[in-house]
DOKEVEX-217451 format. One record per residue (C-alpha): x, y, z. Coordinates in steps of 0.2 Angstrom, whole numbers, plus 5000, padded with zeros to 4 digits. Each point is the difference from the previous one (the first is absolute). Last residue first. Layout:
% residues N
XYZ/...
***
This chain:
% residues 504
554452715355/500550035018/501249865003/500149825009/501749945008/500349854990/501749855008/500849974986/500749844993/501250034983/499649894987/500250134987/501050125005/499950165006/501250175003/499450094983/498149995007/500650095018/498150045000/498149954993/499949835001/498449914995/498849885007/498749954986/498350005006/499350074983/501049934986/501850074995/500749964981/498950124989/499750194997/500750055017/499850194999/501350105010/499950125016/501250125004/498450155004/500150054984/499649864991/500949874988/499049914986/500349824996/501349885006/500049814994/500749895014/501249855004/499849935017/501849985011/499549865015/500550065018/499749875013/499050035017/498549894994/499850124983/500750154997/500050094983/501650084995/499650114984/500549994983/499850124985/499750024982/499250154994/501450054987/501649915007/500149975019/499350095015/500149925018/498550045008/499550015018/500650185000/498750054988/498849965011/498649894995/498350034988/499249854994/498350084992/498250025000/499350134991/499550175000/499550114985/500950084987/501750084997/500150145016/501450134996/501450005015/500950155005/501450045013/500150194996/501750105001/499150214999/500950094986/498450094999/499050065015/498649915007/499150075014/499350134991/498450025010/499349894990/500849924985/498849904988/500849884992/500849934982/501049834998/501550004989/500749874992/501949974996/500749864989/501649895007/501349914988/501150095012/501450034985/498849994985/498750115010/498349974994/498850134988/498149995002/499950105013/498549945012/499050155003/498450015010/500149875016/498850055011/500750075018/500249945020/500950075013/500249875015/500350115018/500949945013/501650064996/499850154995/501750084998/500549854991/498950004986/498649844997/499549944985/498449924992/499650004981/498349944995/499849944982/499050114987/501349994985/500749834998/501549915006/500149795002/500949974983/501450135005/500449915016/501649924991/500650184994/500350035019/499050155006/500750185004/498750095012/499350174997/498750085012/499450174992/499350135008/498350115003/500050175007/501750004999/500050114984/501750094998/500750164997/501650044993/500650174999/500650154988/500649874986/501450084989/501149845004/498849864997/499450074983/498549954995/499250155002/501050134994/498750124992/500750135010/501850045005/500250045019/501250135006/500350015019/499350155011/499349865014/500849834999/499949844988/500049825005/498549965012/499749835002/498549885005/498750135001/498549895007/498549964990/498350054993/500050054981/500650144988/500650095013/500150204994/501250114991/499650195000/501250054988/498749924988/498750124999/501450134992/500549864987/497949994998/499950184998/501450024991/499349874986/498350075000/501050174996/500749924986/498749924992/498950155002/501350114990/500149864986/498250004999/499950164999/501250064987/499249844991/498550125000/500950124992/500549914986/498149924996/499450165002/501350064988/499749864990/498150074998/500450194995/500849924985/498849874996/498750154998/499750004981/499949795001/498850005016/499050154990/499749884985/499449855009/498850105009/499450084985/500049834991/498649925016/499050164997/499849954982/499649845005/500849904982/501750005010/501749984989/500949855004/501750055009/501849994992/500650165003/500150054982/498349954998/499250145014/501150154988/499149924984/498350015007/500450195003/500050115016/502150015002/500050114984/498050074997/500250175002/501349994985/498949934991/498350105002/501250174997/500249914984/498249974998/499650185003/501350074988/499149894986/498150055004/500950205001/500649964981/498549934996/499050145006/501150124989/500249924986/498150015000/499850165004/501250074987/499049864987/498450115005/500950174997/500549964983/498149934996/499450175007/501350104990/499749914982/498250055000/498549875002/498849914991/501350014983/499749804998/501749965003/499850125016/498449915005/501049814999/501550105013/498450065010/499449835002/501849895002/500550155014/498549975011/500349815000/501750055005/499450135013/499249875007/501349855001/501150145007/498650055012/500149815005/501949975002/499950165011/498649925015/501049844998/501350085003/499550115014/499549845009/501649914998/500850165007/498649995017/500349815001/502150065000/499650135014/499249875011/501449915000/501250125001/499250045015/499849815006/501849994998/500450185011/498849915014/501349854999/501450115001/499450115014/499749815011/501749954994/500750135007/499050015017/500749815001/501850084999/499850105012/499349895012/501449904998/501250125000/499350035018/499949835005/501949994996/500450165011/499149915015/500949834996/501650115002/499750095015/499549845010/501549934993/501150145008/499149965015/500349835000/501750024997/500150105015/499149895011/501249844993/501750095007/499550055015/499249845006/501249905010/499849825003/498849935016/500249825004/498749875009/498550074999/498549885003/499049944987/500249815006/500349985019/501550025007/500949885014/501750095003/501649905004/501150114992/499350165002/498850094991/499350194994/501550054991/500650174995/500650124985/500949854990/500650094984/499350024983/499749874986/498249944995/499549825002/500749965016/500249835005/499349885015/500649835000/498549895002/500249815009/498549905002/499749845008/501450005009/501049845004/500149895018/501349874998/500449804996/500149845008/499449844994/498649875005/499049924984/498349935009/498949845002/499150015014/500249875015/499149885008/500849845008/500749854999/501049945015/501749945001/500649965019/501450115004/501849975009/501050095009/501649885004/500649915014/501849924997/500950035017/501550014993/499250114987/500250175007/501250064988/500650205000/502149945001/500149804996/499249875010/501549925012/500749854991/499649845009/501249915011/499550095018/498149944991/500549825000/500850005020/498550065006/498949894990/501349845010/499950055016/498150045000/499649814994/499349935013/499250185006/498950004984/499749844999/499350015017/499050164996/499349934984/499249875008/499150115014/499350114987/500349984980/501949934993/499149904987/500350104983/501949995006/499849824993/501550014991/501250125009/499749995016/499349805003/501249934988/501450094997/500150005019/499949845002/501349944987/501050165009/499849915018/500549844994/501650074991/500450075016/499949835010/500949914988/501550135002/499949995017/499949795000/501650014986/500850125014/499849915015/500849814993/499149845002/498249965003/498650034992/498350035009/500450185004/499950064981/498349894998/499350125016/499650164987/499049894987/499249925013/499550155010/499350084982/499249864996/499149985014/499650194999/
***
């Protein structure tokens, strides 16, 4: 203060003209000014403070009139910022994103028979359960055929029965024959051995009628008997033959089969051959059948399947043909000969599009947490099942789909979801607001840290950025460090700046 009074009274001490002692006198009072309330404005505390204060009132009111005024929006005339005091603290690695709800099953029911839409037995909106009937399609048509199959499987089961009596007669007719060629072969041999007989006979009584033992008549008559016998030996054998076509060793070799030693084995062989006719028309017939039972399990089935039915749990999503209208069957596939859509929302999907950066830290199993809009309050959370292997060459983004159980069908799809999928476990980390950062290329970054009232520019290297606008200070802050975190683009380094503390 000495100073001060001597430094303000020197002006009065010279003599000479008033306005060089005014002018002195003013430049004193700057010179002190600049000194004590600029420069050592660290020192203007209590009592002290106050007297400088109101010294130099004049004078501070006269530099802020000069001033610009703040532009339009600022309020930093008064240079106090919010400010935050860096802390480490837990946090769980995770990939935030947005994304939608999905369903977990989509079925568009089809008919599988043609015919028109006789009635439907659910509404848009409709929770069915599996095996319940959806669509009834008229029958008329179906019903008739089938009973004109029915007729026609009937008539075939007939032939075929007839046709198998046939084949029975034939075969009894073959063991006739049969029989009756052992019973010729017998005869034979039975003539063969009179003829070998009356032969001998003939030799002795053609030697005695040489000798003059007996007359000329007797010997005539026994070569009559003889010719006789051997022409009835030679009329049974060829009556043996002919029998015997189809029956022969020779007919079962021109089939190409081995000829049986078991003589009941060769009978059988030779009455299959003899009755081959009778047997294709069983075969025949019975293909009659089979073709007539094909059919009519194929109306039956087409009649079966007018009567469509859920073929799972879910909600009919849409609806897109009308009663009486035409449907075409075995058109699944086909969007637009679809009868409805139903849904399972039983259980859903969460998908979320992920950066092709975060690829490395995804893996099957991890938890994915999300919350919708119309639940506010509530966090959702699934297991990561499918992460699609293809990325999108224009987001660069892959999407991965997290599946969960849907209770009371809160979820719907189409449903906006903010989503994050937990990486691994927690660790301690720098973690600021992202309005305290100044980006700049890649992960570089600066921040404004404060120290002793003066702002200092700190170079930083960002990491991960969360959900919640917060961003990972790999390097460049330490714990304690007082940050800036608004009007970033307004500072300047070495700026003073009085810090009104905010909640982290």
């Amino acid at each position: 203060m000495n100073f001060l009074r001597a430094l303000i009274s020197f002006p009065l001490r010279i003599k000479g003209k008033t306005y060089l002692r005014m002018g002195l006198l003013l430049g004193a009072y700057i010179v002190a000014y600049l000194v004590f309330g600029v420069f050592l404005a660290s020192m203007r505390k209590g009592l002290y403070g106050t007297i400088v204060g109101t010294v130099f009132y004049p004078i501070e009111r006269l530099s802020k009139a000069w001033q610009p005024g703040p532009s339009e929006g600022s309020d930093l005339s008064a240079l106090t910022l919010k400010t935050l005091a860096v802390q480490p603290e837990e946090v769980l690695p995770r990939i935030d994103g947005a994304g939608s709800v999905e369903f977990f099953q989509k079925v568009e029911i089809n008919a599988k028979t043609s015919g028109r839409i006789e009635q439907f037995f659910a509404k848009e909106g409709q929770v069915v359960r599996q095996g319940q009937t959806l669509v009834q399609l008229e029958r008329v048509f179906l019903q008739l055929e089938l009973t004109q199959q029915e007729a026609a499987l009937q008539g075939a089961r007939s032939e075929l029965a007839l046709a198998t009596e046939k084949h029975a007669v034939a075969r009894r007719g073959m063991e006739g024959r049969l029989k009756e060629i052992e019973k010729q072969n017998t005869l034979l041999k039975k003539l063969g051995a009179d003829v070998d007989k009356m032969r001998a006979t003939y030799e002795g009584k053609e030697i005695l009628y040489q000798e003059g033992g007996i007359s000329r008549e007797e010997y005539g008559q026994m070569r009559t008997e003889l010719i006789a016998r051997e022409a009835a030996y030679r009329m049974a054998q060829k009556d043996l033959e002919i029998a015997s076509i189809g029956f022969r060793d020779l007919d079962i070799q021109k089939r190409g089969l081995p000829v049986p030693e078991d003589p009941e084995k060769k009978k059988e062989v030779l009455m299959d051959i003899n009755s081959g006719i009778e047997e294709a028309d069983i075969g025949v017939a019975r293909s009659k059948v089979n073709s007539a039972q094909a059919a009519l399990g194929n109306t039956t089935t087409l009649l079966k399947e007018t009567t469509i039915k859920s073929p799972v749990n879910g909600v009919v999503a849409q609806r897109n043909k009308s009663v009486g209208e035409q449907v075409l069957g075995g058109s699944a596939g086909n969007a637009a000969q679809s009868i409805m859509v139903l849904v399972d929302l039983n259980s859903v999907y969460a998908t979320m599009d992920v950066k092709e950066s975060d690829l490395k830290d995804l893996e099957k199993g991890q938890t994915m947490e999300f919350k919708v809009d119309v639940y506010p309050k509530e966090t959702f959370k699934g297991t990561v099942e499918i992460i699609l292997p293809v990325i999108d060459p224009k987001t660069h983004t892959l999407q991965v789909k997290a599946l969960l159980k849907n209770p009371g069908l809160k979820l719907r799809p189409g449903m906006f979801i903010r989503a994050s999928i937990i990486t691994g476990k927690p660790r301690k980390l720098i973690v600021v607001p992202a309005s305290a950062v100044l980006p700049q290329k890649e992960n570089n970054a600066y921040v404004f840290v404060l120290r002793q009232g003066v702002l200092f520019r700190a170079d930083v290297v960002t990491g991960r950025q969360y959900s919640d606008d917060r961003v990972e200070i790999s390097s460049g802050l330490k714990e304690g460090d007082v940050i800036v975190t608004e009007k970033l683009p307004q500072l300047r380094e070495g700026m003073r700046v009085q810090s009104a503390p905010a909640a982290p």
